[in-house]
VOLUMLUM-902339 format. One line per 10 residues: number of its first residue (from 1); for each residue x, y, z of N, C-alpha, C. Coordinates in pm, 1 decimal. Example, Ala and Ser with C-alpha at 12.3 -4.5 7.8 and 13.67 -1.06 7.14 Angstrom:
<rogus>
1	1319.0,-569.0,780.0,1230.0,-450.0,780.0,1320.0,-330.0,780.0 | 1285.0,-225.0,708.0,1367.0,-106.0,714.0,1290.0,3.0,787.0 .
</rogus>
This chain:
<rogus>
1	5644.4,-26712.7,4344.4,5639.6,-26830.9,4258.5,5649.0,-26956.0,4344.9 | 5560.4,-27093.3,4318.5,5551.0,-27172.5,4389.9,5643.5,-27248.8,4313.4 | 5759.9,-27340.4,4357.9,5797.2,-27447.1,4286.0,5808.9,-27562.5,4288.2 | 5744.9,-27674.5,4228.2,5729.9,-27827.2,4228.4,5824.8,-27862.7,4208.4 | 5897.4,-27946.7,4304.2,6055.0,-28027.1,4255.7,6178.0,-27979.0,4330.5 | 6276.1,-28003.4,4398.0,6414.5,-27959.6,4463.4,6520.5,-27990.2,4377.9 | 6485.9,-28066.0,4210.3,6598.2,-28083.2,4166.1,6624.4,-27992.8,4097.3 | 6762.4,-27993.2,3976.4,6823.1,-27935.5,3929.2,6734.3,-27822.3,3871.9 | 6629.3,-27847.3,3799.0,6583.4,-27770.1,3781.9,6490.8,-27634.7,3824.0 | 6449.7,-27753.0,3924.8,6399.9,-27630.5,4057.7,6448.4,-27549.8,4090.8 .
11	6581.0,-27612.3,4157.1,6667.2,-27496.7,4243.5,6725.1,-27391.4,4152.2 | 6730.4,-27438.7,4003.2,6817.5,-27353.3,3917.5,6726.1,-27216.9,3918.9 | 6564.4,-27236.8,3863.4,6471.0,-27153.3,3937.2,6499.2,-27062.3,4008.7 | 6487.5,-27125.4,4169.4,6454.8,-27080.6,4223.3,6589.0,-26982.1,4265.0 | 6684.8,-27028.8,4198.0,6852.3,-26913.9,4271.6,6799.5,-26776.5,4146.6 | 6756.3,-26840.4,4029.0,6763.8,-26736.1,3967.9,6650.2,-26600.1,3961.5 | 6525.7,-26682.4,4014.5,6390.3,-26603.0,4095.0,6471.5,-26543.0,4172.3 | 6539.6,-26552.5,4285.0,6590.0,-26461.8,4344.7,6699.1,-26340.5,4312.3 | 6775.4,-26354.8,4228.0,6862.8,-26338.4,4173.6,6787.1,-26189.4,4130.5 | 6661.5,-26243.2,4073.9,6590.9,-26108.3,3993.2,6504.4,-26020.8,4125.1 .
21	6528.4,-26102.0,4237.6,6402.5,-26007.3,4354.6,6284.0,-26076.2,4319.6 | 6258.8,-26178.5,4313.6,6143.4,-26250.5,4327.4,6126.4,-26370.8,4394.6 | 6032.4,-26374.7,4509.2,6010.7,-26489.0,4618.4,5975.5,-26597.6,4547.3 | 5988.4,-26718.8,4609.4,5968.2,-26835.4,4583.8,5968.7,-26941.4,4671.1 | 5869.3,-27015.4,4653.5,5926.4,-27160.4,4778.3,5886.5,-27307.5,4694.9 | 5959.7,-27376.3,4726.7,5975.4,-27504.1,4648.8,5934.1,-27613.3,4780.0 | 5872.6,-27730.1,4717.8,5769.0,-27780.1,4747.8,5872.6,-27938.2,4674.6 | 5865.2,-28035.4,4793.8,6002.9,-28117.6,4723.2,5882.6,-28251.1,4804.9 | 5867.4,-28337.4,4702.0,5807.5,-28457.9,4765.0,5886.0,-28538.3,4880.2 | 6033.8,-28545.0,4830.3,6131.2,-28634.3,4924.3,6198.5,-28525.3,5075.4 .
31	6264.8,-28622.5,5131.4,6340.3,-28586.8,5232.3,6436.1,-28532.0,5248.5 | 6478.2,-28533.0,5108.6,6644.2,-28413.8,5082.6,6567.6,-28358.2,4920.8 | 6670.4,-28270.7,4922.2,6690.5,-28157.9,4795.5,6817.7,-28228.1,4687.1 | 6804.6,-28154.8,4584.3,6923.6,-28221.6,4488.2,6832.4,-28310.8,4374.7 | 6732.2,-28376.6,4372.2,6674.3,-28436.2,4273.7,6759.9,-28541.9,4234.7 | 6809.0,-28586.7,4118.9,6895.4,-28671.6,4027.9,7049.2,-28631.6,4081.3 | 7041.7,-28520.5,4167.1,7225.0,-28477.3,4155.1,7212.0,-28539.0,4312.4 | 7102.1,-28514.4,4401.7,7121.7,-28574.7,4531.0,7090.9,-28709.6,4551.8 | 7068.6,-28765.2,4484.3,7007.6,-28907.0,4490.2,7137.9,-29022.8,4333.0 | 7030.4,-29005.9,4304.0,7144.2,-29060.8,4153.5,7293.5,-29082.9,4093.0 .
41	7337.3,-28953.7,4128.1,7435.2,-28925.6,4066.8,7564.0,-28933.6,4213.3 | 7638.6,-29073.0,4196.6,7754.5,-29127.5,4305.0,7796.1,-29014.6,4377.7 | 7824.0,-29034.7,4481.7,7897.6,-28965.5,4586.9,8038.7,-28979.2,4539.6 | 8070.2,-29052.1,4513.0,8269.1,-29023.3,4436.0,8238.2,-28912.2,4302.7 | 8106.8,-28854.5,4230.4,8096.0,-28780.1,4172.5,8059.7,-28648.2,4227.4 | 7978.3,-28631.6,4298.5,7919.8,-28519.9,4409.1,7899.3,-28524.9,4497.7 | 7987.5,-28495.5,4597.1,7979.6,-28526.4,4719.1,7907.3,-28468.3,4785.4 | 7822.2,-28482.9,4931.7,7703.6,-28433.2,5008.3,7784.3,-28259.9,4989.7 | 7857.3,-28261.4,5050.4,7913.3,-28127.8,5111.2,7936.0,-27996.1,4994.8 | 7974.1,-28105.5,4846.0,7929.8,-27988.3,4756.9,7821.6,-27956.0,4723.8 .
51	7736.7,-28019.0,4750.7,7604.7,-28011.0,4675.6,7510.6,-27883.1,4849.8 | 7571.1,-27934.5,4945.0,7550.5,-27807.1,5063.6,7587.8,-27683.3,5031.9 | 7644.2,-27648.2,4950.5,7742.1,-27528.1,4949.4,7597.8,-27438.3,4827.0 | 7568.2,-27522.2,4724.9,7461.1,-27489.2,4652.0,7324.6,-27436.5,4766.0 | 7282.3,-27511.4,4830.9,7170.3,-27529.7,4907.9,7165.5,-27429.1,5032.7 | 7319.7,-27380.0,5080.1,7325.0,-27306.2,5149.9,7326.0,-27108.1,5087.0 | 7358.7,-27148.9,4948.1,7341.4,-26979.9,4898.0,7224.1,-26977.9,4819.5 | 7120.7,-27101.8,4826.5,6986.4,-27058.4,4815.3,6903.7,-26978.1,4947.4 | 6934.4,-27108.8,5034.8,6859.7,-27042.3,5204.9,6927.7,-26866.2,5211.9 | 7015.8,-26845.2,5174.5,7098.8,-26714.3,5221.0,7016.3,-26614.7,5132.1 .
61	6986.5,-26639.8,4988.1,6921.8,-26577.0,4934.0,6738.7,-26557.2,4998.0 | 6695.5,-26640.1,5069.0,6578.0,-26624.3,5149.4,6462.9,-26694.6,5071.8 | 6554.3,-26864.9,4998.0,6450.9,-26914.9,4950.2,6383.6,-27013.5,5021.3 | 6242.2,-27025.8,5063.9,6246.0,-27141.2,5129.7,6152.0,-27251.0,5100.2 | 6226.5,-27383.9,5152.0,6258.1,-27522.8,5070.9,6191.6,-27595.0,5188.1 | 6046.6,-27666.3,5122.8,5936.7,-27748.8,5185.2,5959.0,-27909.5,5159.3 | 6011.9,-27980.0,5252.8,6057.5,-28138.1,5242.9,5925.7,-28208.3,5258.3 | 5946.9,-28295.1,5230.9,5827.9,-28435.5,5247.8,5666.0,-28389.1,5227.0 | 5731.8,-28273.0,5117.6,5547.1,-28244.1,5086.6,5574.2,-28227.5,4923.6 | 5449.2,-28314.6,4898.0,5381.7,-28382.5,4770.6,5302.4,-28324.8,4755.9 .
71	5293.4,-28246.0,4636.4,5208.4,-28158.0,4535.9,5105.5,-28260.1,4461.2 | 4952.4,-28270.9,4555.4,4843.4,-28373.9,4469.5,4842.8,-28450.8,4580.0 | 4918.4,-28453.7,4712.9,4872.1,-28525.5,4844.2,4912.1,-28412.2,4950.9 | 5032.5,-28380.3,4986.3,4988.7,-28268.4,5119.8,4929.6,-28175.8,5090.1 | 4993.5,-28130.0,4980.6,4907.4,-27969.2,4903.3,4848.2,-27972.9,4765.7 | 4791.1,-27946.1,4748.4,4699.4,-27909.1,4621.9,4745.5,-27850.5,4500.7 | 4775.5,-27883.4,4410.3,4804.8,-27793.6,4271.4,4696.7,-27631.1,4277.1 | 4584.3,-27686.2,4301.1,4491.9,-27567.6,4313.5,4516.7,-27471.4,4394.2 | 4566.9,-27524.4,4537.2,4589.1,-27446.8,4639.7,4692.3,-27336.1,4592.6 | 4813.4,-27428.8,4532.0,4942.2,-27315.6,4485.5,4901.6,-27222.9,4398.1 .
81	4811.8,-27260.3,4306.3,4782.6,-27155.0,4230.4,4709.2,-27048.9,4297.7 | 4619.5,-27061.5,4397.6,4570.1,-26980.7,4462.2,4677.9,-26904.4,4511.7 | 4792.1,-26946.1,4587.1,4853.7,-26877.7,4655.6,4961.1,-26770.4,4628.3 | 4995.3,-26850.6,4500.5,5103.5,-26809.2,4450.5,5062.5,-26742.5,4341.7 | 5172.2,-26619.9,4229.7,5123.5,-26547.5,4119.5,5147.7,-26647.0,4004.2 | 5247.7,-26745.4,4016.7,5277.7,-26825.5,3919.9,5296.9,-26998.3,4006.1 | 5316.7,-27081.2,3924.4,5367.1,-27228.4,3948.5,5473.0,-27246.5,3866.6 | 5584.8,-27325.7,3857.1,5690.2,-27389.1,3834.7,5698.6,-27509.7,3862.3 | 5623.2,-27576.0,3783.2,5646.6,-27740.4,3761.7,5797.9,-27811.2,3721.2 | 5868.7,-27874.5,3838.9,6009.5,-27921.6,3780.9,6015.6,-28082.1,3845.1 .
91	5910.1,-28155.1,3806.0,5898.3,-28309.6,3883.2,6051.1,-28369.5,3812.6 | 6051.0,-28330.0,3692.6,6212.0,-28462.0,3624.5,6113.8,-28527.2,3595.7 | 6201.5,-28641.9,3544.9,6200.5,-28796.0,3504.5,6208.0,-28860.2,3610.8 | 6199.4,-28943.1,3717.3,6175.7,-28990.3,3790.6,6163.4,-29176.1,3803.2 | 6141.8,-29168.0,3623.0,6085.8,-29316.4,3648.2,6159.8,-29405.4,3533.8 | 6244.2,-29474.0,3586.0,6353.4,-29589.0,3473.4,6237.6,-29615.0,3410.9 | 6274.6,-29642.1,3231.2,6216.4,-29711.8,3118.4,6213.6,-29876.1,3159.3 | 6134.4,-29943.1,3140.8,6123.1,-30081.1,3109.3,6205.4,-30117.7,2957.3 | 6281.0,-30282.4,3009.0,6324.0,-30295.3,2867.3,6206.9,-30341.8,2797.8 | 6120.7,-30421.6,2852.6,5957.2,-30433.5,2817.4,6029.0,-30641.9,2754.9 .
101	6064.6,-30692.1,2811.9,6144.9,-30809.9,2801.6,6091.7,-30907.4,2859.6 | 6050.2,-31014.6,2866.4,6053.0,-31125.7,2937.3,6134.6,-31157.3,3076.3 | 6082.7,-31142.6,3187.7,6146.3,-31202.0,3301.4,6213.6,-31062.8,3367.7 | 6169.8,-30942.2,3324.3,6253.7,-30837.8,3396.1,6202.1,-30799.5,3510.1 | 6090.0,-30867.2,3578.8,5990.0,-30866.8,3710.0,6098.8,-30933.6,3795.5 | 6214.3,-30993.1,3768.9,6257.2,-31120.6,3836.9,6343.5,-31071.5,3927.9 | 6373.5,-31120.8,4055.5,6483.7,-31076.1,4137.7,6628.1,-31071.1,4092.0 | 6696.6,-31019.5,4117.9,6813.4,-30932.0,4062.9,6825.5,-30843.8,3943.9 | 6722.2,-30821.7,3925.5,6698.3,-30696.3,3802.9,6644.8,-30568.8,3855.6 | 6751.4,-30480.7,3872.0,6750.8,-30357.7,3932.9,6709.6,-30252.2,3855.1 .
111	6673.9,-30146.0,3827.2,6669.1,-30023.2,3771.7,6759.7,-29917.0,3846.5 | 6861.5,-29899.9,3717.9,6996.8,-29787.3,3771.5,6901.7,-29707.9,3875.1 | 6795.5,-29600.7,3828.7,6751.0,-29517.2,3921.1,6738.4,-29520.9,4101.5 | 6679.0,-29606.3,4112.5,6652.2,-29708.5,4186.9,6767.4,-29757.9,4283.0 | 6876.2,-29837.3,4158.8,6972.4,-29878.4,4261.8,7095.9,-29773.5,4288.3 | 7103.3,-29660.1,4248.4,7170.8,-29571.8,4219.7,7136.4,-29467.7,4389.3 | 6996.5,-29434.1,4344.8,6908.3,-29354.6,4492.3,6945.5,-29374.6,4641.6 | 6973.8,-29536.2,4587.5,6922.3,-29658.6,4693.9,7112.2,-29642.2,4777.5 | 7206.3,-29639.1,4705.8,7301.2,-29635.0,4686.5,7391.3,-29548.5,4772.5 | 7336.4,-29398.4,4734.2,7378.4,-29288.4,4792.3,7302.6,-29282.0,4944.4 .
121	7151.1,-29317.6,4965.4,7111.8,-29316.3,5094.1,7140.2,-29469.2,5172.9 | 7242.9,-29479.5,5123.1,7306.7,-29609.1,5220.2,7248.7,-29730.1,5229.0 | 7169.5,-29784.4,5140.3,7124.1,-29905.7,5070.2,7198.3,-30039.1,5067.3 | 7211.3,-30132.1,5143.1,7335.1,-30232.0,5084.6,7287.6,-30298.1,4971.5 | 7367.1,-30315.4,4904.6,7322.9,-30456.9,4822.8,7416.4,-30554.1,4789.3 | 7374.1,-30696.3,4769.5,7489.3,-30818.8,4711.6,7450.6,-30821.7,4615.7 | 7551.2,-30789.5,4542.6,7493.8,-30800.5,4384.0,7586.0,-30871.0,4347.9 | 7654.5,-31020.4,4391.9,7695.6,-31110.9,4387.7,7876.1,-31078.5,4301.5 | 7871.6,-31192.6,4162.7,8027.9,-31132.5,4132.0,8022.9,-31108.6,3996.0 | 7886.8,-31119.1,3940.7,7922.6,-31073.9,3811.5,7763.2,-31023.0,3747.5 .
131	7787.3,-30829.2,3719.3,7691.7,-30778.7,3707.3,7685.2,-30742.4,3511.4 | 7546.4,-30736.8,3520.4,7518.9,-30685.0,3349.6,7466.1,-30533.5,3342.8 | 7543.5,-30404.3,3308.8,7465.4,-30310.7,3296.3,7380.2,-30307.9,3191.6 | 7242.6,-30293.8,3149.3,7234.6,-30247.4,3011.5,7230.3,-30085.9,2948.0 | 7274.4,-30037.3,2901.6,7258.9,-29903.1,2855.2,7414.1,-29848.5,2833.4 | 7363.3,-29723.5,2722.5,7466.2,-29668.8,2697.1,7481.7,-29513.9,2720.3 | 7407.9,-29484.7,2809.7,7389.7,-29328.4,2849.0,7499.7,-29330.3,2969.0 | 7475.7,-29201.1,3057.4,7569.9,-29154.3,3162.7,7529.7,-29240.5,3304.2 | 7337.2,-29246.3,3285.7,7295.6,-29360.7,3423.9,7373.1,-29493.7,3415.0 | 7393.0,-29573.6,3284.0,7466.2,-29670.3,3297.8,7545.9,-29681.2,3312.4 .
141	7690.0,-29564.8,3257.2,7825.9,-29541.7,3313.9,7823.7,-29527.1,3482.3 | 7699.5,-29472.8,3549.5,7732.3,-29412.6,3701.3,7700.1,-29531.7,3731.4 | 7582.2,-29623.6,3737.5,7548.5,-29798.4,3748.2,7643.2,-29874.9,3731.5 | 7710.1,-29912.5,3625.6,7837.2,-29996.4,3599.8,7967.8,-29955.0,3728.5 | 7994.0,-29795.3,3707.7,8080.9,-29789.2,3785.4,8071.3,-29812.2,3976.7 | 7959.7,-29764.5,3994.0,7889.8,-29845.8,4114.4,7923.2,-29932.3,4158.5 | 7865.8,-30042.7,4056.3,7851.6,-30168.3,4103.8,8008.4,-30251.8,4092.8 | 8067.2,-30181.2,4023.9,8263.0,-30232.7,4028.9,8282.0,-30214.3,4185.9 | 8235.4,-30093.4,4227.1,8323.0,-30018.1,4345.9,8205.9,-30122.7,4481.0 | 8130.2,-30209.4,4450.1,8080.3,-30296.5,4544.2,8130.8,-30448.8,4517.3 .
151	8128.8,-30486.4,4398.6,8185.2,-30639.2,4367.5,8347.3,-30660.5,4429.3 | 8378.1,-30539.8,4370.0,8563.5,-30541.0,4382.7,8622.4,-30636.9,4296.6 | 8818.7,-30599.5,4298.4,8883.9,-30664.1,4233.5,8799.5,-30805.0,4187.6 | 8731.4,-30923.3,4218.1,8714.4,-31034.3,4178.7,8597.5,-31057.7,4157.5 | 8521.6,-30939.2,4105.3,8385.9,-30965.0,4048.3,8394.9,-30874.2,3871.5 | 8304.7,-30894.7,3796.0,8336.2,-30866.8,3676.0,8159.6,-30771.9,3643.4 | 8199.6,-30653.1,3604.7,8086.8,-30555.9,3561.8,8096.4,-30556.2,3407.4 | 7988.1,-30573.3,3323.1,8003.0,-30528.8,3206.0,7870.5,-30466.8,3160.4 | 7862.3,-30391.2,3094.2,7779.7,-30306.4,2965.1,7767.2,-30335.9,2888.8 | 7633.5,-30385.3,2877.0,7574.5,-30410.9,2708.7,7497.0,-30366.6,2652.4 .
161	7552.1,-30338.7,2531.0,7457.7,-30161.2,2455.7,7469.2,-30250.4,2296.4 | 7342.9,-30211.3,2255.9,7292.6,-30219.8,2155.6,7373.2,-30182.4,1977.6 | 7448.7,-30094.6,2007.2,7520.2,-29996.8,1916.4,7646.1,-30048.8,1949.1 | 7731.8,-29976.0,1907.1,7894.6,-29954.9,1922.2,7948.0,-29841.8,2030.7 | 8077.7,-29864.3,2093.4,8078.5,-29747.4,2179.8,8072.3,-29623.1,2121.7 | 8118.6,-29595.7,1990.8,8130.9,-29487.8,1925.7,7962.0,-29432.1,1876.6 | 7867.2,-29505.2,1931.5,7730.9,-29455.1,1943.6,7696.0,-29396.1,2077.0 | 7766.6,-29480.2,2182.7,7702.5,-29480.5,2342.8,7715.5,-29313.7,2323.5 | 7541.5,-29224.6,2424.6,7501.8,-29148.3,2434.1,7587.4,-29070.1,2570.3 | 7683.2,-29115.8,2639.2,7705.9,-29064.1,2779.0,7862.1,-29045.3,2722.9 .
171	7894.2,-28936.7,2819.6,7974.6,-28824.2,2777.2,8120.7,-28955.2,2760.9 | 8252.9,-28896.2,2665.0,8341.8,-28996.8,2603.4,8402.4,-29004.4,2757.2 | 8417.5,-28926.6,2804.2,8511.9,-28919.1,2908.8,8456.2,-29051.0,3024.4 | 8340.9,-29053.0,3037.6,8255.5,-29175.0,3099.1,8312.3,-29313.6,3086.2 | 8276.2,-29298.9,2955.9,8316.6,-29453.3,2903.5,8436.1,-29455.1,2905.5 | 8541.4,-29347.8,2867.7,8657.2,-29397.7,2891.0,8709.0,-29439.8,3051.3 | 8630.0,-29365.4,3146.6,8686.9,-29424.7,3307.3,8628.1,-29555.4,3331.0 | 8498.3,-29579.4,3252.2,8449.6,-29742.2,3308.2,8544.9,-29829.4,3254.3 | 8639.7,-29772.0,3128.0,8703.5,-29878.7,2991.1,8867.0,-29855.8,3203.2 | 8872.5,-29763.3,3174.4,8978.1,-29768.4,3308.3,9014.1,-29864.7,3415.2 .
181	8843.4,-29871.3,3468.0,8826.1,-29939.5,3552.5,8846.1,-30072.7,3588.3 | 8843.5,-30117.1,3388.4,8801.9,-30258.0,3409.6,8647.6,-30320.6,3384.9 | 8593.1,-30204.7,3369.0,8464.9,-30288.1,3346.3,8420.3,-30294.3,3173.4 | 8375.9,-30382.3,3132.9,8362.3,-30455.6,3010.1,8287.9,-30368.4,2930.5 | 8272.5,-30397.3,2801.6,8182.6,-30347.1,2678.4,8158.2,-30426.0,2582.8 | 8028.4,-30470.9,2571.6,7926.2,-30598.5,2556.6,7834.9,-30545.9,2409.3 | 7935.5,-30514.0,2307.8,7822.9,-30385.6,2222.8,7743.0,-30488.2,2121.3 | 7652.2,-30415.2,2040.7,7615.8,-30507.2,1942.5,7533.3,-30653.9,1997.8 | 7480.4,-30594.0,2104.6,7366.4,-30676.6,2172.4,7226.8,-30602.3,2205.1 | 7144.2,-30651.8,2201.7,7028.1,-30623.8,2239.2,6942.4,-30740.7,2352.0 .
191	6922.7,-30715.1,2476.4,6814.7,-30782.6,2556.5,6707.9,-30862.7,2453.8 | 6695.1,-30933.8,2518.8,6566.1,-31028.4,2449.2,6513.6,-31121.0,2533.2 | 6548.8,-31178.9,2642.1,6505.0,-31244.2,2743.1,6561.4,-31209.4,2918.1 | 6530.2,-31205.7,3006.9,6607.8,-31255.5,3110.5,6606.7,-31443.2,3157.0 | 6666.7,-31448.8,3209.1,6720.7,-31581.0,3185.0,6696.6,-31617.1,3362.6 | 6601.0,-31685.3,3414.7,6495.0,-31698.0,3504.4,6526.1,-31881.9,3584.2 | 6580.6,-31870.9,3716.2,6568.2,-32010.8,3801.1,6544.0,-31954.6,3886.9 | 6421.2,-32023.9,3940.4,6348.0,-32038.9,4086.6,6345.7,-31829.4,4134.0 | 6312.2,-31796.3,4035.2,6199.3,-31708.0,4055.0,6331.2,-31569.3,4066.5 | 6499.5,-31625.4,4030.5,6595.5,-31504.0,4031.7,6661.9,-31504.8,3911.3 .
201	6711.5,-31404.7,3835.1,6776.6,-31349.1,3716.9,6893.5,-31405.9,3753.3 | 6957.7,-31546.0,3633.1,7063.0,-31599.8,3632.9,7184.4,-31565.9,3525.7 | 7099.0,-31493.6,3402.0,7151.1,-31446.4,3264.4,7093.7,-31375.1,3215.3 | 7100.4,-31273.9,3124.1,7010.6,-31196.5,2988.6,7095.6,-31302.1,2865.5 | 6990.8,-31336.1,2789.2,6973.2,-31373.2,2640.3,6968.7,-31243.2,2563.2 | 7046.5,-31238.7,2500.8,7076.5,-31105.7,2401.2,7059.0,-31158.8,2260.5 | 7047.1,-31083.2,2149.1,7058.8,-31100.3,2020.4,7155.9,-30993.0,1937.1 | 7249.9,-31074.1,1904.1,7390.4,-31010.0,1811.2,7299.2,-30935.5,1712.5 | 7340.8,-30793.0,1698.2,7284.6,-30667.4,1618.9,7422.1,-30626.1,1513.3 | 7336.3,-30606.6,1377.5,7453.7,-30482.0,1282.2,7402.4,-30362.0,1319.2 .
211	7505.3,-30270.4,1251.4,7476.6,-30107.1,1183.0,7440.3,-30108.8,1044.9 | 7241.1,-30097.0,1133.6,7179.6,-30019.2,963.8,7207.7,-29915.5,917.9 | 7128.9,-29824.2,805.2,7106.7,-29712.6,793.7,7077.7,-29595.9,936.0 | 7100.0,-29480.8,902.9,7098.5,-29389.0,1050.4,6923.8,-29388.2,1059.8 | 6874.4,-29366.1,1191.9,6711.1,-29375.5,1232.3,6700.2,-29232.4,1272.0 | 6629.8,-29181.3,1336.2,6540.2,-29049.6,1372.0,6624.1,-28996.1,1485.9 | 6720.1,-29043.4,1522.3,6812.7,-28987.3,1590.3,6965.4,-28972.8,1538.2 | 6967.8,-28974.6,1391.2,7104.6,-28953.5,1309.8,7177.7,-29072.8,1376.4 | 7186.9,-29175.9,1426.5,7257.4,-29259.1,1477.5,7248.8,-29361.4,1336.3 | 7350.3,-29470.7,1318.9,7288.2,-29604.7,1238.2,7192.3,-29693.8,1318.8 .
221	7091.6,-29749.5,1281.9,6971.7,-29824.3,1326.3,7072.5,-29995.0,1334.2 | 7013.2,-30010.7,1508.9,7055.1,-30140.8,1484.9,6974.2,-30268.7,1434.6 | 7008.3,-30307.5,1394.0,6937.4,-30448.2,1292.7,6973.7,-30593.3,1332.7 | 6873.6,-30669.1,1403.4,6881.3,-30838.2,1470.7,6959.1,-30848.8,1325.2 | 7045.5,-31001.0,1390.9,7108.0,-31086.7,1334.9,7037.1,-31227.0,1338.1 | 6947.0,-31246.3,1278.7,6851.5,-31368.4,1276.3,6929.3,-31512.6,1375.3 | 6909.1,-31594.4,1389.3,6964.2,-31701.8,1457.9,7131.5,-31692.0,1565.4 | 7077.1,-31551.6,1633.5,7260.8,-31512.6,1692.0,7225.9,-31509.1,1789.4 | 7143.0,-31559.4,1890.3,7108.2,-31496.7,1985.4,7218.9,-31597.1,2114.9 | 7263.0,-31505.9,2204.2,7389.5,-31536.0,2294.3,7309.0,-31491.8,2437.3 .
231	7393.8,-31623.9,2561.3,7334.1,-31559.3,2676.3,7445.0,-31540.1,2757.2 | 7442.5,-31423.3,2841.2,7541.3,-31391.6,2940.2,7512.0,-31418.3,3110.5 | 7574.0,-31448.0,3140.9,7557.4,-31468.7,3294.7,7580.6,-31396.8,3316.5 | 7478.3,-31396.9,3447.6,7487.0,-31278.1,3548.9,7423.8,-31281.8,3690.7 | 7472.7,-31249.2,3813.0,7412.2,-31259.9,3921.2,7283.2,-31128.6,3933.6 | 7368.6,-31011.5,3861.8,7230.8,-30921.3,3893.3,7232.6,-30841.1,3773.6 | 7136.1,-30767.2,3694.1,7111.4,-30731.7,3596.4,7069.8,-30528.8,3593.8 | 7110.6,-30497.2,3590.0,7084.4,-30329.6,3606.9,7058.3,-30283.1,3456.3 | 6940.6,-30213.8,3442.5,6845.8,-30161.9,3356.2,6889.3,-29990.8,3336.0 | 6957.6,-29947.5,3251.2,6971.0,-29770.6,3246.0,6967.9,-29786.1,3095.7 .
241	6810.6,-29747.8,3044.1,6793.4,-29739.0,2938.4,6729.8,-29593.4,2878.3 | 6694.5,-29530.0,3001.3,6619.5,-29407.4,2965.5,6548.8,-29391.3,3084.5 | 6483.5,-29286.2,3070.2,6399.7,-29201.3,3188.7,6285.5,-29145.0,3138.3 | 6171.1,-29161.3,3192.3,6067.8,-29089.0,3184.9,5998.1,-28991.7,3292.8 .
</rogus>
């Protein structure tokens, strides 16, 4: 079995292809293995050395793991199929959602993914003293908490989510360590502008939201508040709204 991808899902694959007596080699576009768990997801959450311990009772099992080759540029989709009896497509999500907003092209508007990746492979960034997460999933809890553990004591992180916390999608235990930390909860807002001097993100313009009726995800639907619209400062703006 050929497999596209080194992340979670790949490798889960590929331990368990072996597991049954069946070969496999995985085919990883980047320079390390781990996907979202090696890249994404903080080093105060998974550290290199646990995530080795995984990677080392794959190799032991006799799986072997192809770096810096891209399936559709070094090798061929066609080719694998030739080669192999099956394929195992495991690319992920890969690519932060747009809030689809005015001014989110602008400098200091990050995408968690992005600044998260960027993060773990030793990336600096100034993200000055007072950051805006938006989102209410687990990327924005790992983003928010991030960016605390770079501002420090005298910079101010907050989260602004659309809903109530008792909606936010990322596990309770999350939100309760960012509520720990110190970093803020901004609910009952929605993006509507970034807020734009000399070509860098100075604020998001939000618009104050109720709880409608529940929408297509059993949640209550949030609903603008006509003439509420509020702006927050901010030196840098981080985007964890979803993944595609």
């Amino acid at each position: 079995v050929a497999i596209v991808g080194a992340g979670p899902a790949g490798l889960s694959a590929a331990l368990n292809l072996a597991r049954a007596g069946i070969a496999s080699e995985v085919f990883e576009a980047k320079g390390r293995v781990g996907g979202m768990v090696g890249g994404a997801v903080p080093k105060y959450r998974l550290s290199d050395e646990k995530l080795a311990v995984d990677l080392e009772r794959l190799r032991s099992l006799g799986v072997a793991i192809h770096l810096n080759t891209a399936v559709g540029k070094d090798v061929s989709l066609d080719d694998l199929r030739a080669r192999f009896d099956y394929v195992f497509l495991g690319a992920g999500a890969q690519k932060g959602k747009k809030l689809g907003i005015p001014g989110e092209d602008a400098e200091g508007v990050l995408d968690a993914l992005v600044f998260l990746d960027g993060l773990r492979a030793g990336t600096k960034h100034d993200l000055g003293k007072r950051v805006l997460v938006v989102g209410g999933g687990n990327s924005a809890m790992d983003g928010a908490r991030s960016a605390k553990r770079l501002v420090g004591t005298d910079g101010e992180v907050a989260l602004v989510y659309r809903r109530t916390r008792a909606e936010m999608p990322a596990d309770p235990e999350e939100v309760h360590d960012c509520e720990i930390e110190g970093i803020g909860l901004k609910t009952l807002l929605a993006p509507v502008r970034v807020v734009v001097e000399n070509g860098k993100a100075v604020g998001l313009a939000c618009q104050k939201m109720r709880l409608g009726p529940p929408d297509a995800s059993g949640r209550p639907r949030p609903v603008p508040v006509e003439g509420s619209e509020v702006v927050l400062a901010a030196d840098t703006i981080v985007t964890a709204i979803g993944q595609e």
